[in-house]
TIMI-2910 file (N, C-alpha, C, CB; in pm, 1 decimal, decimal comma, always signed):
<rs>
+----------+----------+----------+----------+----------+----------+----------+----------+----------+----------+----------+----------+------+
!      n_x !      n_y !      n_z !     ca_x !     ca_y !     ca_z !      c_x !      c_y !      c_z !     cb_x !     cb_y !     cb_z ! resn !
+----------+----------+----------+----------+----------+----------+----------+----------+----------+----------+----------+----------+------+
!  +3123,0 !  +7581,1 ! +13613,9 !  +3265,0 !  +7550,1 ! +13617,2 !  +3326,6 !  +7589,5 ! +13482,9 !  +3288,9 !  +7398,9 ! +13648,1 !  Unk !
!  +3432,9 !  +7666,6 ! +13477,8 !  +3515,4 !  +7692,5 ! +13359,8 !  +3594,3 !  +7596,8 ! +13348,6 !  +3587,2 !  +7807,9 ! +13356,8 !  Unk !
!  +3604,8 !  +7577,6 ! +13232,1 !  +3679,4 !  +7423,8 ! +13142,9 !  +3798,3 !  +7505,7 ! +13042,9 !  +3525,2 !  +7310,5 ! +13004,2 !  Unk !
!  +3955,5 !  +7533,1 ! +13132,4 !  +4074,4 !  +7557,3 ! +13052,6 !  +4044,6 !  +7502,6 ! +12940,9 !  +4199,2 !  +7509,5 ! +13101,3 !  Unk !
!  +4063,0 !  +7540,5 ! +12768,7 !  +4088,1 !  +7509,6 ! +12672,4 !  +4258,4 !  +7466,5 ! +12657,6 !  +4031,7 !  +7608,8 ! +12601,2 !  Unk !
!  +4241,2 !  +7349,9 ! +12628,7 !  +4383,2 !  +7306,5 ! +12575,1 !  +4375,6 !  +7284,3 ! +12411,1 !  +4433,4 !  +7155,8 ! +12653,6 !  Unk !
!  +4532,5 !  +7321,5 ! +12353,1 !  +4502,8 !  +7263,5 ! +12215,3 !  +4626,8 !  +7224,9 ! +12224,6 !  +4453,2 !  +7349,4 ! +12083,4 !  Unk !
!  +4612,5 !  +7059,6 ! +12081,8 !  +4662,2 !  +6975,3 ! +12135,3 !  +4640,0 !  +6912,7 ! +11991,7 !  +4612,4 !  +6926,6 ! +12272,3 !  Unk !
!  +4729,9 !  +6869,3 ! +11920,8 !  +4745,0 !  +6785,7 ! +11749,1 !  +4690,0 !  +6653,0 ! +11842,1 !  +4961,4 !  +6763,1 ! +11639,7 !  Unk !
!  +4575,8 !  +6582,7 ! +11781,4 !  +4572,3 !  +6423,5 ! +11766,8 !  +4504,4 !  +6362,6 ! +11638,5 !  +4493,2 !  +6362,8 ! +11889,7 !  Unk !
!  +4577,3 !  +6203,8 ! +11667,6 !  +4546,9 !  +6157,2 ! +11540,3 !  +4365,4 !  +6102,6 ! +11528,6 !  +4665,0 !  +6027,7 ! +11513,8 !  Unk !
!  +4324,7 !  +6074,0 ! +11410,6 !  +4208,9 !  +6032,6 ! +11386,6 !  +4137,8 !  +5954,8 ! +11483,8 !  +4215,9 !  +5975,6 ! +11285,2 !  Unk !
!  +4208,6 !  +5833,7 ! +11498,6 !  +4147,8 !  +5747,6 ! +11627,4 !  +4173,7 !  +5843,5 ! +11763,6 !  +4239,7 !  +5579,2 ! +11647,9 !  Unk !
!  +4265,2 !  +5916,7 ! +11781,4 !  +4235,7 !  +5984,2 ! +11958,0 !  +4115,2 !  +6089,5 ! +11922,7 !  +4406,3 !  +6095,7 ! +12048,0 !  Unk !
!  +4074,1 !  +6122,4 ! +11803,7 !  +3995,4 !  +6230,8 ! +11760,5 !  +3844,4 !  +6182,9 ! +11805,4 !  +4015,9 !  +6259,6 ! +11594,3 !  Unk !
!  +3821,5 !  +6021,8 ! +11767,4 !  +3729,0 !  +5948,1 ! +11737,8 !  +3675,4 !  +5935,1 ! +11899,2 !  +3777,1 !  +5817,0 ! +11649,8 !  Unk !
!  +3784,6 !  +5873,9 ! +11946,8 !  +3760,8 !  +5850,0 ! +12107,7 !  +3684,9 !  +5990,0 ! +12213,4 !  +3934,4 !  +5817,1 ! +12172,0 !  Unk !
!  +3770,3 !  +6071,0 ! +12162,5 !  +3753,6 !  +6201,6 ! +12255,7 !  +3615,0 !  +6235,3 ! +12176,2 !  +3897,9 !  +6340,5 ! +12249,4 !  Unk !
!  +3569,6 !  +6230,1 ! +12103,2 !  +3457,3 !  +6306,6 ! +12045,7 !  +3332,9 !  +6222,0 ! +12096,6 !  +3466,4 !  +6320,8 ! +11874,6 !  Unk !
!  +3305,4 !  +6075,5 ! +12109,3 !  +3273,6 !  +5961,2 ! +12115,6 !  +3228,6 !  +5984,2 ! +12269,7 !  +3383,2 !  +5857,0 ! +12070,1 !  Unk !
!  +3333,5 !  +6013,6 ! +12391,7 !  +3316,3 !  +6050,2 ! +12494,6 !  +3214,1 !  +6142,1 ! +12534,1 !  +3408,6 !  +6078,6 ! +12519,2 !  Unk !
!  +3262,9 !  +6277,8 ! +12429,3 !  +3190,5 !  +6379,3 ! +12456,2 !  +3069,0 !  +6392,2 ! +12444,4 !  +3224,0 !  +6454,0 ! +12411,4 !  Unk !
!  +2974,5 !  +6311,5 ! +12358,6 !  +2904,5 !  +6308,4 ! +12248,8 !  +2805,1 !  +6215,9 ! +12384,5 !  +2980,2 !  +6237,7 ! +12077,2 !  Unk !
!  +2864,9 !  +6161,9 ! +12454,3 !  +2778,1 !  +6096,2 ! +12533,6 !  +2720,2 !  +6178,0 ! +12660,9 !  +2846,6 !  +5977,0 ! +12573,3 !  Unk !
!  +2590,1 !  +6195,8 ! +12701,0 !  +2524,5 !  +6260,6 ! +12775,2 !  +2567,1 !  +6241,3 ! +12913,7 !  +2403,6 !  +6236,6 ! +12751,1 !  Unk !
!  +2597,6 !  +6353,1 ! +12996,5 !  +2633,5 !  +6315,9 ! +13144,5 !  +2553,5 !  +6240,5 ! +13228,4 !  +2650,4 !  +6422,2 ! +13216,3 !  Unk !
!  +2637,9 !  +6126,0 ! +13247,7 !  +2540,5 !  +6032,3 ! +13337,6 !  +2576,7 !  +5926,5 ! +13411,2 !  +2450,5 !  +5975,6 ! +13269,2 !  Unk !
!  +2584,7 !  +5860,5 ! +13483,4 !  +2650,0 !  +5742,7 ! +13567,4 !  +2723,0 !  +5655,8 ! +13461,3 !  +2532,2 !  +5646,7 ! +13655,4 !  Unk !
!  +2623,3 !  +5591,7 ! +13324,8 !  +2728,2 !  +5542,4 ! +13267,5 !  +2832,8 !  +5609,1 ! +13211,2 !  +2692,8 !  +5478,8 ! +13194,7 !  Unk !
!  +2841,9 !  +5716,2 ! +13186,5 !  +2960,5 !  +5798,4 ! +13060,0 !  +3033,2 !  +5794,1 ! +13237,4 !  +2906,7 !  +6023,7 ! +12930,0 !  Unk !
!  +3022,4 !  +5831,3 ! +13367,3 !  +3118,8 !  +5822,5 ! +13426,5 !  +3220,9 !  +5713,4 ! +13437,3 !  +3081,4 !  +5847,3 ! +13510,2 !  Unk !
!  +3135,0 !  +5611,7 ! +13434,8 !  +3216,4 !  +5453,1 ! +13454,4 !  +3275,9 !  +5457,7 ! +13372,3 !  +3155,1 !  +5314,7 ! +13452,8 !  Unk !
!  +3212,8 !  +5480,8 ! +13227,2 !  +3302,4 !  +5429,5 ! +13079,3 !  +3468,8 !  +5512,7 ! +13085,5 !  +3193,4 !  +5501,9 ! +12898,7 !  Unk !
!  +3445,0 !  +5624,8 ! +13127,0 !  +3552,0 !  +5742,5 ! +13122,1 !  +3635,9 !  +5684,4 ! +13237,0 !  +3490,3 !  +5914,8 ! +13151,0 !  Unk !
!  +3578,3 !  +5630,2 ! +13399,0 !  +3690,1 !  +5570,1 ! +13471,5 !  +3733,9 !  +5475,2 ! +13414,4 !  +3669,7 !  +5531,5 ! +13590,0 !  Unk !
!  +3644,7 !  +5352,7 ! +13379,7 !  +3706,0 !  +5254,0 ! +13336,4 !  +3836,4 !  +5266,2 ! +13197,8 !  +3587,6 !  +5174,8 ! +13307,5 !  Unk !
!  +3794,0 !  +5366,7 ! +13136,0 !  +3919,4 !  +5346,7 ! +13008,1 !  +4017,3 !  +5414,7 ! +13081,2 !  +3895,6 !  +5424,9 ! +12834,7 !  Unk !
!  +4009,6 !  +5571,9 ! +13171,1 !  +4135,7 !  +5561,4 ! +13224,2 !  +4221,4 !  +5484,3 ! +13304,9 !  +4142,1 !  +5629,9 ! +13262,3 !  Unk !
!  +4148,5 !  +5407,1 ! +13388,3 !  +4240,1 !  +5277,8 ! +13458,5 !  +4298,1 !  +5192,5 ! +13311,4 !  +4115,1 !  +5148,2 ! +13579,5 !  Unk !
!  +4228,4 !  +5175,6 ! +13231,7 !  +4282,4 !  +5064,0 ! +13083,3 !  +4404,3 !  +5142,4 ! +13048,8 !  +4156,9 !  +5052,9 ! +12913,7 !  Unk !
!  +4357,4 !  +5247,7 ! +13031,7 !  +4486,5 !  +5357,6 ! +12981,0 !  +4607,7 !  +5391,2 ! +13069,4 !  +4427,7 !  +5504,2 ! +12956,6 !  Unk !
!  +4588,9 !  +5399,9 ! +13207,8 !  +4703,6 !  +5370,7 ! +13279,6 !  +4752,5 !  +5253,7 ! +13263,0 !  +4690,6 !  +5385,9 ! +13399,2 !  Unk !
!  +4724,5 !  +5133,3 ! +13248,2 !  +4754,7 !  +4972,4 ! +13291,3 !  +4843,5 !  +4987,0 ! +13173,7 !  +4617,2 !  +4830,0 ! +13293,5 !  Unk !
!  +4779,6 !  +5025,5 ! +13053,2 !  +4844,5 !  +4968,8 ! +12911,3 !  +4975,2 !  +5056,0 ! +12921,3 !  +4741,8 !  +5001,2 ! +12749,1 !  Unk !
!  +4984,1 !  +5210,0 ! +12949,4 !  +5078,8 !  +5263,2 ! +12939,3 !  +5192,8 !  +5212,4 ! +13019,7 !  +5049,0 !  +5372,0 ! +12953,4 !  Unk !
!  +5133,1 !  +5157,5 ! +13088,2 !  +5297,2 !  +5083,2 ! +13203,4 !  +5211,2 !  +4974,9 ! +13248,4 !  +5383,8 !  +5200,3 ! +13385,5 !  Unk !
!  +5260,8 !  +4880,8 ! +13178,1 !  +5188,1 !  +4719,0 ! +13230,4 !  +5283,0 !  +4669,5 ! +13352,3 !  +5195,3 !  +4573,3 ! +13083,8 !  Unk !
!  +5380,3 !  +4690,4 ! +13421,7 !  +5427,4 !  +4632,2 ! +13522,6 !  +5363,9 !  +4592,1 ! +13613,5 !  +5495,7 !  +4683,1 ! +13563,3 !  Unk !
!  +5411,4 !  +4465,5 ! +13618,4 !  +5360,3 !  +4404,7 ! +13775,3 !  +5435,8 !  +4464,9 ! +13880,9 !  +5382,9 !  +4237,1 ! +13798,4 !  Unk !
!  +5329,0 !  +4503,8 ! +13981,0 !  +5378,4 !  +4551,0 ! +14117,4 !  +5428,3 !  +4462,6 ! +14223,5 !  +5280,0 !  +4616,3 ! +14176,7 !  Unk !
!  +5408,1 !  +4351,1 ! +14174,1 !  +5420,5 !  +4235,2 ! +14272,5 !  +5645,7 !  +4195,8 ! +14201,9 !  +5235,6 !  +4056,6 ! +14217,5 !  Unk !
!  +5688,5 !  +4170,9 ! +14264,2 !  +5790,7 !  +4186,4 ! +14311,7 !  +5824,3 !  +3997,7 ! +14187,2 !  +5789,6 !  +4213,8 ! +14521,3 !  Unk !
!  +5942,5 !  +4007,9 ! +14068,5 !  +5945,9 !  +3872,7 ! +14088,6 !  +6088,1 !  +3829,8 ! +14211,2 !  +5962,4 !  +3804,8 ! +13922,6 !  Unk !
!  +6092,9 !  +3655,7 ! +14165,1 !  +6196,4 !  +3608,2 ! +14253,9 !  +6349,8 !  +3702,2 ! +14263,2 !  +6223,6 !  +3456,7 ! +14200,0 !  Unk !
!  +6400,3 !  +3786,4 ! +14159,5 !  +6530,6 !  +3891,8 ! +14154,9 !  +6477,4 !  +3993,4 ! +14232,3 !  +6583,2 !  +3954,2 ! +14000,6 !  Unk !
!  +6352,1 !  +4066,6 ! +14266,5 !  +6335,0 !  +4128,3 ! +14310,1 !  +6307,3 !  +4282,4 ! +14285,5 !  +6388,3 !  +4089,5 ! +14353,5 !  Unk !
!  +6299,3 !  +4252,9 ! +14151,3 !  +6284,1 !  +4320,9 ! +14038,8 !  +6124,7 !  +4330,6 ! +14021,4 !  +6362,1 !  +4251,4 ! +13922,0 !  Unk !
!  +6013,4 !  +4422,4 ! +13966,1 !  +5913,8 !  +4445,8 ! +13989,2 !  +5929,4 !  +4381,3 ! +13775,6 !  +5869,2 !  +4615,9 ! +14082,6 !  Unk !
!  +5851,4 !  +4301,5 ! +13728,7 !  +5820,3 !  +4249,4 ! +13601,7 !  +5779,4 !  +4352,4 ! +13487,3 !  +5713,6 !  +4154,6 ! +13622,6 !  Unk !
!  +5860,4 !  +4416,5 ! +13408,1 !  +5778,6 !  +4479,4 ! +13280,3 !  +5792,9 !  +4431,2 ! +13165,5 !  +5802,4 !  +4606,6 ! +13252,0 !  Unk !
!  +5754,6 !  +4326,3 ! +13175,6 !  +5705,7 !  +4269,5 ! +13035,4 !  +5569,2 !  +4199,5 ! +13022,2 !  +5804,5 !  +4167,4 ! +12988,3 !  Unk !
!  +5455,4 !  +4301,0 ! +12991,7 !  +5321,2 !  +4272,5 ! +12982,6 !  +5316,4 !  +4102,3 ! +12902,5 !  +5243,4 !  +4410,8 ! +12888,3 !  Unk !
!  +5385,3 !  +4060,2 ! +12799,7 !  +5404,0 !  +3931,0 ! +12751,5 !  +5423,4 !  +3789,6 ! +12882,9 !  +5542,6 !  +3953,7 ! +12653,8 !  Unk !
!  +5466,5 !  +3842,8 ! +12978,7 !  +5520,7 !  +3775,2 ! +13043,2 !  +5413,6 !  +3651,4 ! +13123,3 !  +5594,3 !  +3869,4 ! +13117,9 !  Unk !
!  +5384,1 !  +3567,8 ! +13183,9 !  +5290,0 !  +3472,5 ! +13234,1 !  +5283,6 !  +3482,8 ! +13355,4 !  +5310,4 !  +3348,2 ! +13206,1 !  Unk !
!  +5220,6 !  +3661,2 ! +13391,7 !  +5218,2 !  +3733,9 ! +13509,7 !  +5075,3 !  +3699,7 ! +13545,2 !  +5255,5 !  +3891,3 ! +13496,4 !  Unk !
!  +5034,2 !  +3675,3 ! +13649,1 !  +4890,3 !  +3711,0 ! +13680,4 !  +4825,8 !  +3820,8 ! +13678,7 !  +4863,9 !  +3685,2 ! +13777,7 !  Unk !
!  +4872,3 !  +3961,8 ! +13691,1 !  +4812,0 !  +4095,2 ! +13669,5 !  +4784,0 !  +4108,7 ! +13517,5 !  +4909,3 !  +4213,5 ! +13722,4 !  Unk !
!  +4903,1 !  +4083,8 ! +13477,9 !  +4897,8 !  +4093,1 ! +13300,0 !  +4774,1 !  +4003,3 ! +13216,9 !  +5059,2 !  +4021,1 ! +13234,4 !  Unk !
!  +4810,5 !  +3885,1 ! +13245,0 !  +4708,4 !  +3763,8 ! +13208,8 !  +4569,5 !  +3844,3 ! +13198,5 !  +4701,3 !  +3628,3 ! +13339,9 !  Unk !
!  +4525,8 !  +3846,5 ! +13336,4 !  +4365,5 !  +3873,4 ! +13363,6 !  +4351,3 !  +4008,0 ! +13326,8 !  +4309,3 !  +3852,5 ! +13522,6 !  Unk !
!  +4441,6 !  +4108,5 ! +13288,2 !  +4368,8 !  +4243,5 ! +13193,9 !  +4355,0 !  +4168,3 ! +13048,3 !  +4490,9 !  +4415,0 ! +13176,2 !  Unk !
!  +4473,2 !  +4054,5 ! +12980,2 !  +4494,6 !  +4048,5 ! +12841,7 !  +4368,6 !  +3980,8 ! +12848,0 !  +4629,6 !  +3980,8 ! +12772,4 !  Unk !
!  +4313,3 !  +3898,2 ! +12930,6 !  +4187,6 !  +3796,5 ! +12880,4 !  +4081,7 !  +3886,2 ! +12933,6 !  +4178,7 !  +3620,3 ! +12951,7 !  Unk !
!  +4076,1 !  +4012,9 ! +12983,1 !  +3954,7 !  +4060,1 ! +13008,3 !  +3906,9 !  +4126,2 ! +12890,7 !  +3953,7 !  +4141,4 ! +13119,7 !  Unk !
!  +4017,8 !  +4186,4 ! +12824,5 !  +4016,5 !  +4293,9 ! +12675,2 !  +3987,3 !  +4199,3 ! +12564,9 !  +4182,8 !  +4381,5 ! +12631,1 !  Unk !
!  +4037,8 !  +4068,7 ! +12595,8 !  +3981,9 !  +3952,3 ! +12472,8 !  +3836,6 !  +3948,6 ! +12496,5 !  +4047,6 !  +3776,3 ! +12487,4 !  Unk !
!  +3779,9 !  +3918,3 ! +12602,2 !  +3602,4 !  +3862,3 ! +12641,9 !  +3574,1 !  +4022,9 ! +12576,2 !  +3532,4 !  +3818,2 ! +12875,3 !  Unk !
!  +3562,0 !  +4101,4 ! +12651,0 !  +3521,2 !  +4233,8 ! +12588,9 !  +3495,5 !  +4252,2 ! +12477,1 !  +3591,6 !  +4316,5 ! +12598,6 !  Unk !
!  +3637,8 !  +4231,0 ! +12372,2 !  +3658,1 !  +4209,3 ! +12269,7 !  +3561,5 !  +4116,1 ! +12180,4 !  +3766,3 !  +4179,2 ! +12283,0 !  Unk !
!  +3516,0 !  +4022,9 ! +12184,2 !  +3449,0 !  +3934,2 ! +12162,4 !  +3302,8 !  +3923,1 ! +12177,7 !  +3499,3 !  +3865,3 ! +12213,1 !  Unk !
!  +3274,9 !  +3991,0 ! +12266,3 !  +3154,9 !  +4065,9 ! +12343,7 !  +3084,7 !  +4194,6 ! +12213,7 !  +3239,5 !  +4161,5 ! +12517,2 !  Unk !
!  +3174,9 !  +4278,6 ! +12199,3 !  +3109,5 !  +4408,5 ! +12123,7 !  +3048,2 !  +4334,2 ! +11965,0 !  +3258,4 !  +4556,0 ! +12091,9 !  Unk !
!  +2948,3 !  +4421,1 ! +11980,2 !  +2888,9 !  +4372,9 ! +11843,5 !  +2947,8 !  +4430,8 ! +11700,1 !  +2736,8 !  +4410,9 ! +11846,9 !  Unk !
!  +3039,8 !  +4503,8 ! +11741,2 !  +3121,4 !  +4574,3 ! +11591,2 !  +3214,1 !  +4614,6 ! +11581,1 !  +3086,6 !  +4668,7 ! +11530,3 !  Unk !
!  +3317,5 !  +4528,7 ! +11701,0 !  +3418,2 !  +4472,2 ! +11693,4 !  +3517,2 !  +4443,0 ! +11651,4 !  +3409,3 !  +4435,7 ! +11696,4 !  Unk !
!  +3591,6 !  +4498,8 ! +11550,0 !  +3691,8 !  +4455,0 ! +11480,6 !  +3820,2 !  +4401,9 ! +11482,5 !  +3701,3 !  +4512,0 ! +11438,4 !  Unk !
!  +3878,2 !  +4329,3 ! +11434,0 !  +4089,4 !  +4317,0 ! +11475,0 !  +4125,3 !  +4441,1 ! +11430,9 !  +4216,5 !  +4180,0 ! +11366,7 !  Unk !
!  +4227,6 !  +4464,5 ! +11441,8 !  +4302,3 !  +4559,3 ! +11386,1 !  +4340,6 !  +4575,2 ! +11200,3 !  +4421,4 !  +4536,2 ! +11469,1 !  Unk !
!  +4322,2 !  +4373,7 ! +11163,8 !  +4417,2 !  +4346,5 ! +11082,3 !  +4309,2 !  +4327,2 ! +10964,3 !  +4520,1 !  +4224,8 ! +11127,6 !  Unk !
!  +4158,3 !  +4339,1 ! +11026,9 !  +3995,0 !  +4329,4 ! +10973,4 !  +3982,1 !  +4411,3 ! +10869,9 !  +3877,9 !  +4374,1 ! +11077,6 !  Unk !
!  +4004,0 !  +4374,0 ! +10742,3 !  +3925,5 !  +4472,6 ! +10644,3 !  +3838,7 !  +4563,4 ! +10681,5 !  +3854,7 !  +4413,0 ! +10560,1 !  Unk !
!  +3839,8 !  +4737,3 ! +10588,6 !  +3695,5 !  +4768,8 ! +10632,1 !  +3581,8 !  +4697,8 ! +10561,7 !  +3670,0 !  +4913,2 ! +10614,2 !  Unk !
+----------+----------+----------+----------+----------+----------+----------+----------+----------+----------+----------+----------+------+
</rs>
């Protein structure tokens, strides 16, 4: 299979990710890992709830005390909490 070359400026961390991916050997897990962050990566880019509120209005405010929202924010916390090297954002190196 031929693989179009795209080029494309990214910053350090998208550098880190994409290389990180690559770097991993083809195999059932690198498939999951790669679905699973693109579903994360869709969700985060547009957190709306699909579920309809009482205006009738579909909810975009990921802050909000949505049930779709909730159970991604507390799944990325356990996760979070889970990895062994782990950091906040706000974590010294």
């Amino acid at each position: 299979m031929v693989q179009e070359r795209i080029h494309l400026a990214v910053s350090p961390e998208e550098y880190r990710i994409i290389t990180t991916l690559r770097d991993m050997p083809e195999s059932p897990l690198r498939e999951r890992v790669q679905r699973l962050l693109d579903e994360v990566l869709e969700f985060a880019r547009n957190p709306r709830c699909f579920e309809y509120q009482a205006d009738g209005v579909p909810c975009a405010d990921p802050e909000a005390d949505c049930d779709q929202c909730q159970v991604v924010l507390a799944m990325l916390d356990r996760l979070e909490q889970r990895l062994p090297r782990c950091r906040q954002p706000a974590d010294p190196a």
